[in-house]
MARDO-840624 format. One record per atom (N, C-alpha, C, O): residue in three letters; atom name; residue number from 1; x negated, y negated, z. Coordinates in steps of 0.02 Angstrom, whole numbers. Each point is the difference from the previous one (the first is absolute). Layout:
N
<node rest="ala" atom="CA" nr="NUM" xx="X" yy="Y" zz="Z"/>
...
END
This chain:
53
<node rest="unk" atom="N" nr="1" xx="-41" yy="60" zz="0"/>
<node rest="unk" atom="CA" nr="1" xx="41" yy="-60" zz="0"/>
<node rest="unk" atom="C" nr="1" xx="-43" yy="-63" zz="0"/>
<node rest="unk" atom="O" nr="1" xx="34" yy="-52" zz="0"/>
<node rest="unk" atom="N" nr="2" xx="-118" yy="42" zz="0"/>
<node rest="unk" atom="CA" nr="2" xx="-21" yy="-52" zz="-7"/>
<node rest="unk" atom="C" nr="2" xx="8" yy="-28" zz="71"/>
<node rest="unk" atom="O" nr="2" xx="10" yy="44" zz="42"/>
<node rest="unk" atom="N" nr="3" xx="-12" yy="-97" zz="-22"/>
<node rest="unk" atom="CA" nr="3" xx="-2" yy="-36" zz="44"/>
<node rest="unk" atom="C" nr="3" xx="77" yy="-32" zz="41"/>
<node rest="unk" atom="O" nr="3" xx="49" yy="-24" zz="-28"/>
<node rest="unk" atom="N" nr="4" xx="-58" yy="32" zz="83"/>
<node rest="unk" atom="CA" nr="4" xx="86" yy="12" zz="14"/>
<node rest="unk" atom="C" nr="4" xx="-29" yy="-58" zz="82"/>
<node rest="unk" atom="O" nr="4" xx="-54" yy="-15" zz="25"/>
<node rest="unk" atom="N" nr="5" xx="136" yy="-2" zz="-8"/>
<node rest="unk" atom="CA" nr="5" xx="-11" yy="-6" zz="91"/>
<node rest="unk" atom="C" nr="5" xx="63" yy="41" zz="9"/>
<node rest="unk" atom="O" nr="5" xx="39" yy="18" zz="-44"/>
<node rest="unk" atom="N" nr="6" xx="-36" yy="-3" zz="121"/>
<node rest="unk" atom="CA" nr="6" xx="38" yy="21" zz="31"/>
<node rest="unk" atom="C" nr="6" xx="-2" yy="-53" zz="58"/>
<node rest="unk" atom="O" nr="6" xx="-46" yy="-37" zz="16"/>
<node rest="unk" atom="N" nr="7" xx="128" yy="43" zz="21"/>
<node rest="unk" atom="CA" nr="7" xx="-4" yy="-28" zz="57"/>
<node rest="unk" atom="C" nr="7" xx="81" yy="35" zz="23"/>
<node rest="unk" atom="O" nr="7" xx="50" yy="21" zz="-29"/>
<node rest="unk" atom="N" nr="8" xx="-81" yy="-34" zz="114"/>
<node rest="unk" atom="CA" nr="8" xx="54" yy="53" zz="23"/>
<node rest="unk" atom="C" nr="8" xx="37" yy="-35" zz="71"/>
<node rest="unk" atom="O" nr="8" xx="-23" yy="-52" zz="22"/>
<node rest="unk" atom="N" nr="9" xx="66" yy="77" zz="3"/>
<node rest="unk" atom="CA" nr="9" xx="9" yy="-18" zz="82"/>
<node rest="unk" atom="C" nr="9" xx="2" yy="69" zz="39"/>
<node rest="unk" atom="O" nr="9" xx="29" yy="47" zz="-28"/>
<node rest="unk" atom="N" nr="10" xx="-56" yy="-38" zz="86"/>
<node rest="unk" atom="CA" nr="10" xx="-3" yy="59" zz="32"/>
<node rest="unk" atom="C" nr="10" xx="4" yy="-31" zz="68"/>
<node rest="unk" atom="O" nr="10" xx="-39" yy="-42" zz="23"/>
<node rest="unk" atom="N" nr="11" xx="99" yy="76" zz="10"/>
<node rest="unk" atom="CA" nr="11" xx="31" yy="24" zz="79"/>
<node rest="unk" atom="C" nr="11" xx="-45" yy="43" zz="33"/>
<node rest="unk" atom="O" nr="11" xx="-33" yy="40" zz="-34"/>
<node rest="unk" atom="N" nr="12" xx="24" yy="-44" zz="118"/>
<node rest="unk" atom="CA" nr="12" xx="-1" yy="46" zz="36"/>
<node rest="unk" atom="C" nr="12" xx="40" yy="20" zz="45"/>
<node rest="unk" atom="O" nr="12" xx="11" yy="-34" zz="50"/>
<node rest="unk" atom="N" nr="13" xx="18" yy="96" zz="-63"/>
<node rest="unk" atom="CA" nr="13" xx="46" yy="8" zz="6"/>
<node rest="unk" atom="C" nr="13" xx="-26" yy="75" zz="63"/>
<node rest="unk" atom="O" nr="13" xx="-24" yy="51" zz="-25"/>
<node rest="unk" atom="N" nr="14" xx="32" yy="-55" zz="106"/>
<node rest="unk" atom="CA" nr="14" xx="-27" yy="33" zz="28"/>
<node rest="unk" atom="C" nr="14" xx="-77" yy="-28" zz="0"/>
<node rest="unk" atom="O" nr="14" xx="-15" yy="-60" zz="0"/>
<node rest="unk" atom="N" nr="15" xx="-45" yy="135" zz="-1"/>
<node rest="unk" atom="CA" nr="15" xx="-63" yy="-32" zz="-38"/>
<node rest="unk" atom="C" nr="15" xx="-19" yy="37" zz="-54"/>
<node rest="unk" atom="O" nr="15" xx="-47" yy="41" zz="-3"/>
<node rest="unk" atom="N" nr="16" xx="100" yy="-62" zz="-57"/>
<node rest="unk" atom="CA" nr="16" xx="-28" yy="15" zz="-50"/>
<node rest="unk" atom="C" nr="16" xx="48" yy="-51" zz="-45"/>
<node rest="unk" atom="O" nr="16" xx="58" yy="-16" zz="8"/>
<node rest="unk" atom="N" nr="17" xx="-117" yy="-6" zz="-68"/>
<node rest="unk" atom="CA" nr="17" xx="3" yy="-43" zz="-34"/>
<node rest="unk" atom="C" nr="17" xx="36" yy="18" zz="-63"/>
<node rest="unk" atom="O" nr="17" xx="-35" yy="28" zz="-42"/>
<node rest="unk" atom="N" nr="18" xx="93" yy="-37" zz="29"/>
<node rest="unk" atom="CA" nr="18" xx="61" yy="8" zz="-51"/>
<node rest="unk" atom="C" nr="18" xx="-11" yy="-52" zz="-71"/>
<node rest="unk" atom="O" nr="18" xx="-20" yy="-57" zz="11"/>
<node rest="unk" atom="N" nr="19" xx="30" yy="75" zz="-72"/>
<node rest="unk" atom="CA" nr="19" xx="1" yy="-50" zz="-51"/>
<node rest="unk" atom="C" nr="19" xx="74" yy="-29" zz="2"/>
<node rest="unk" atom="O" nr="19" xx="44" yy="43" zz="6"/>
<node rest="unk" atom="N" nr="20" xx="-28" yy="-95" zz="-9"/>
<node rest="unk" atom="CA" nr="20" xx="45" yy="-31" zz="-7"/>
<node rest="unk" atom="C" nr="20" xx="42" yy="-16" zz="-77"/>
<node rest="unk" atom="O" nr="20" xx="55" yy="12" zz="-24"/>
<node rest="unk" atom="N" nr="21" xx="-111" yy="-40" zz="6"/>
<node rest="unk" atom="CA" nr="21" xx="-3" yy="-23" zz="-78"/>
<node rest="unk" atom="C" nr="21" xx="-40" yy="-17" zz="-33"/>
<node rest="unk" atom="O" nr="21" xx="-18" yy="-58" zz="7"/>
<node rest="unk" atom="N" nr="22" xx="-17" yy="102" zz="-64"/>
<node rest="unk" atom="CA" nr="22" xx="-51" yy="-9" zz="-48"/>
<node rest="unk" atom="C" nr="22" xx="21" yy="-13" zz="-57"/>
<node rest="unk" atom="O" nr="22" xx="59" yy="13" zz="-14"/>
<node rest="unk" atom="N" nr="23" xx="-120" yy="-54" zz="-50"/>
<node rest="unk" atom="CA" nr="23" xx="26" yy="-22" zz="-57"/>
<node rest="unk" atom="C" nr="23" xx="-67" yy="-3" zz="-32"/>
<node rest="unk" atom="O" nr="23" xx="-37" yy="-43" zz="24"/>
<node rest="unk" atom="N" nr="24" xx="11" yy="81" zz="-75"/>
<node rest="unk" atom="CA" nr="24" xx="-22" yy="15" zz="-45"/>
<node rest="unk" atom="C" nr="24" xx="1" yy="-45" zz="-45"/>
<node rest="unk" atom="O" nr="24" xx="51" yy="13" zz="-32"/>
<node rest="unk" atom="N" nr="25" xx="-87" yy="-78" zz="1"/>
<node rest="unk" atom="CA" nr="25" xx="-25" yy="-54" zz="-55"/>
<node rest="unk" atom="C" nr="25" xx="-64" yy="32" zz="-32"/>
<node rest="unk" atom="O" nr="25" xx="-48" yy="29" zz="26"/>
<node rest="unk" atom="N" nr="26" xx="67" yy="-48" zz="-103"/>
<node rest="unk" atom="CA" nr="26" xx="-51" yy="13" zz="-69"/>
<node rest="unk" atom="C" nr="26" xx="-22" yy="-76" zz="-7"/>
<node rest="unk" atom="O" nr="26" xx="42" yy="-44" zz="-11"/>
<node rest="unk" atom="N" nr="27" xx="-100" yy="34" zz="16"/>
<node rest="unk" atom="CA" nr="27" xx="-5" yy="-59" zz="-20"/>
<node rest="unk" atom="C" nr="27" xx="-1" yy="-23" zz="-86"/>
<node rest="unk" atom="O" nr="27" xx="-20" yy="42" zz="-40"/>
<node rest="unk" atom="N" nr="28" xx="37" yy="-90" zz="23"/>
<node rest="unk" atom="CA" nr="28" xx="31" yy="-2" zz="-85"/>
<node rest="unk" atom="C" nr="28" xx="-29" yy="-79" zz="0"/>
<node rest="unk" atom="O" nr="28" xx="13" yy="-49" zz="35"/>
<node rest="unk" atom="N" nr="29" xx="-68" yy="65" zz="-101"/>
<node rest="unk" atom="CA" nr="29" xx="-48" yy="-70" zz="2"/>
<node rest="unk" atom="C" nr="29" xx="58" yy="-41" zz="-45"/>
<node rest="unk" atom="O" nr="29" xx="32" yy="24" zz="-47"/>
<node rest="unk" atom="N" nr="30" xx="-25" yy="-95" zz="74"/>
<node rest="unk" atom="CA" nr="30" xx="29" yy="-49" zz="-39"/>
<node rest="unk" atom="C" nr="30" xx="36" yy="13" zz="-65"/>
<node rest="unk" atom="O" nr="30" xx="59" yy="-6" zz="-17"/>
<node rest="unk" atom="N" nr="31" xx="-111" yy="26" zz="-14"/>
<node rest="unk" atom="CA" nr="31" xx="-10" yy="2" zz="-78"/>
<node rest="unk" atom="C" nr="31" xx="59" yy="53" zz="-35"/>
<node rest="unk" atom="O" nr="31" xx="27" yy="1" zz="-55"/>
<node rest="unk" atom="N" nr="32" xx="-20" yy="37" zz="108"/>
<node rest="unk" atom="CA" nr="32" xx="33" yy="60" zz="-19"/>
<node rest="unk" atom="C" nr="32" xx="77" yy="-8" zz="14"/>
<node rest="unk" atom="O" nr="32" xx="38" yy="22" zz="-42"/>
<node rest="unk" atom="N" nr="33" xx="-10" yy="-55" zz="106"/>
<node rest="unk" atom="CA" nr="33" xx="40" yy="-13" zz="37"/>
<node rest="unk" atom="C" nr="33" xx="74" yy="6" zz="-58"/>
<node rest="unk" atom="O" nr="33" xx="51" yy="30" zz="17"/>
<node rest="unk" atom="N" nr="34" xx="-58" yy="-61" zz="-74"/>
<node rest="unk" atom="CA" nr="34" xx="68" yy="-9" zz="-52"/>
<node rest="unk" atom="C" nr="34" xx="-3" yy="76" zz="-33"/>
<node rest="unk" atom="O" nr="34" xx="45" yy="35" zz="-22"/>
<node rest="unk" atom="N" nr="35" xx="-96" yy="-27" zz="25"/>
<node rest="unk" atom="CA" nr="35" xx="5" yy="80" zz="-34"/>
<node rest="unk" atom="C" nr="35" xx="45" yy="31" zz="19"/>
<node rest="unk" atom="O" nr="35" xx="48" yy="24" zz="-30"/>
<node rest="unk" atom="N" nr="36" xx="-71" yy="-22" zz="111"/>
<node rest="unk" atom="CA" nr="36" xx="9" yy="50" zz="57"/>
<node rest="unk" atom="C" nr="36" xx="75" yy="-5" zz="14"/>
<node rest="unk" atom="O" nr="36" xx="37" yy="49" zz="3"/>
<node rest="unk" atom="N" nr="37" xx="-15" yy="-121" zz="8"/>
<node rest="unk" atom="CA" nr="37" xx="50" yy="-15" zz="19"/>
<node rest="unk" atom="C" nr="37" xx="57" yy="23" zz="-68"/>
<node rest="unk" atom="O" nr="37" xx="56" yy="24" zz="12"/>
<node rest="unk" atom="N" nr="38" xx="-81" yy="-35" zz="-78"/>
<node rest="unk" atom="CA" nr="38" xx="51" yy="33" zz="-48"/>
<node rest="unk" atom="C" nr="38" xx="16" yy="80" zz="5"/>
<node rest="unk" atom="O" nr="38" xx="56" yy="26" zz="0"/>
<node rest="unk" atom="N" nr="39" xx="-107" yy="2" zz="3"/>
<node rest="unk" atom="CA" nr="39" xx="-7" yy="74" zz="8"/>
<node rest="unk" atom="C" nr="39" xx="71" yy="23" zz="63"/>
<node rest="unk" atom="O" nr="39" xx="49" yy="36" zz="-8"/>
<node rest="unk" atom="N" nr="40" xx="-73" yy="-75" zz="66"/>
<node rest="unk" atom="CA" nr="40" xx="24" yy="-3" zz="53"/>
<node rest="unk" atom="C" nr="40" xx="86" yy="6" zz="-13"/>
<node rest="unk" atom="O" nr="40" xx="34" yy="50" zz="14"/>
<node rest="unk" atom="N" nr="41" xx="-4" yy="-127" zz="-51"/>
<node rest="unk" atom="CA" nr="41" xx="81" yy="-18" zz="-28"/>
<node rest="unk" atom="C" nr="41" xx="19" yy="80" zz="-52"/>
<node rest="unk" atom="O" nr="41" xx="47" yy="39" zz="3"/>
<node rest="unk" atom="N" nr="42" xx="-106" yy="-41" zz="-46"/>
<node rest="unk" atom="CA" nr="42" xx="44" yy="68" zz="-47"/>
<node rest="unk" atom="C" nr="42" xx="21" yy="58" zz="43"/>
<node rest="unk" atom="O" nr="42" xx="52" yy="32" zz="-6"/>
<node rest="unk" atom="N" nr="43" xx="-99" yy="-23" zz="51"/>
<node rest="unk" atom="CA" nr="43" xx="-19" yy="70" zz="47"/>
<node rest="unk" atom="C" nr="43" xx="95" yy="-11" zz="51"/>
<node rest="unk" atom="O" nr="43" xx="50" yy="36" zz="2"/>
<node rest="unk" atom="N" nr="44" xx="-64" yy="-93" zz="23"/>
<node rest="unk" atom="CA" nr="44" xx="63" yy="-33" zz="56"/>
<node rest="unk" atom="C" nr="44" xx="71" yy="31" zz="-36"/>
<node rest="unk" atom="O" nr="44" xx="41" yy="33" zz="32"/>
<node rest="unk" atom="N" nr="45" xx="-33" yy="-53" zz="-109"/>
<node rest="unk" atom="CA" nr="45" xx="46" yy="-38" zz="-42"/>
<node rest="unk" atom="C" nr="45" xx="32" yy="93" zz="-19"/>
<node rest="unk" atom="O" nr="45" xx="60" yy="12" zz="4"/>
<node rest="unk" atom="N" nr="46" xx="-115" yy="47" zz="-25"/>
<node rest="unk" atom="CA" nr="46" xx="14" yy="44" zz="0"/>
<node rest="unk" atom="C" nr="46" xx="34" yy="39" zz="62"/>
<node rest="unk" atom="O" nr="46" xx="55" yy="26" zz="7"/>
<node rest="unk" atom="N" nr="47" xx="-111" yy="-34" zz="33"/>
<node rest="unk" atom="CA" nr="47" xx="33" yy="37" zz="79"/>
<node rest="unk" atom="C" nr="47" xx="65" yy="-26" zz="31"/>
<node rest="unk" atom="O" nr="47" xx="44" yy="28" zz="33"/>
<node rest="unk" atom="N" nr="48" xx="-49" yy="-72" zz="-48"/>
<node rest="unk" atom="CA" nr="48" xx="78" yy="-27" zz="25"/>
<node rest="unk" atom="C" nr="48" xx="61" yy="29" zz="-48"/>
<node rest="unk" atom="O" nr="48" xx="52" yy="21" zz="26"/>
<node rest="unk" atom="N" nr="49" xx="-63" yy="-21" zz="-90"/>
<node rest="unk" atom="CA" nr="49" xx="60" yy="31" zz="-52"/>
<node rest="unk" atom="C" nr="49" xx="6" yy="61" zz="23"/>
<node rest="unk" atom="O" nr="49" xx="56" yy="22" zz="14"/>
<node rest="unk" atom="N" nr="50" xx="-119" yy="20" zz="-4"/>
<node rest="unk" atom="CA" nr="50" xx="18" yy="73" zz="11"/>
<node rest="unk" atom="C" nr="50" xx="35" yy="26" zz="87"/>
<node rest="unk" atom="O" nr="50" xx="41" yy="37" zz="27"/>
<node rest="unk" atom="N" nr="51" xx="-76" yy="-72" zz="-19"/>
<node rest="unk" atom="CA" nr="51" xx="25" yy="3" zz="81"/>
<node rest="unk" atom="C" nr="51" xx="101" yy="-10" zz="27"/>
<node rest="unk" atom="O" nr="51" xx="36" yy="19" zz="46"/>
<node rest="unk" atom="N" nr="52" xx="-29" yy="-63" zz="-116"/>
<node rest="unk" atom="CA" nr="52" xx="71" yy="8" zz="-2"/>
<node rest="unk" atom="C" nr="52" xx="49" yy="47" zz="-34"/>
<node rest="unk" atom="O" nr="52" xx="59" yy="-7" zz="-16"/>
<node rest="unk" atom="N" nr="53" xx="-96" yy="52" zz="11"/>
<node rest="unk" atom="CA" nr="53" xx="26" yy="48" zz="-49"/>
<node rest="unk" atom="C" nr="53" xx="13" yy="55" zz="50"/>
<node rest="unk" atom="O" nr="53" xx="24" yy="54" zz="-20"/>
END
């Protein structure tokens, strides 16, 4: 996947440390961003039609 961040929230819950909520980011240089983001609408534009089916 190239170069990514993660960031999370984690509970202790007793003594042990629980994930709360994690989130997984691709980082996407500038340049690319309209690409990505079109790819992104066709990808959206399909899954949503089928999903109603």
């Amino acid at each position: 996947m190239g170069v990514c961040r993660g960031s999370g929230v984690v509970k202790k819950i007793d003594d042990t440390w629980k994930i709360q909520h994690y989130v997984l980011s691709i980082a996407v240089p500038n340049e690319n961003v309209a690409t990505l983001t079109n790819l992104k609408k066709e990808w959206d534009v399909k899954f949503i039609k089928e999903s109603k089916n």
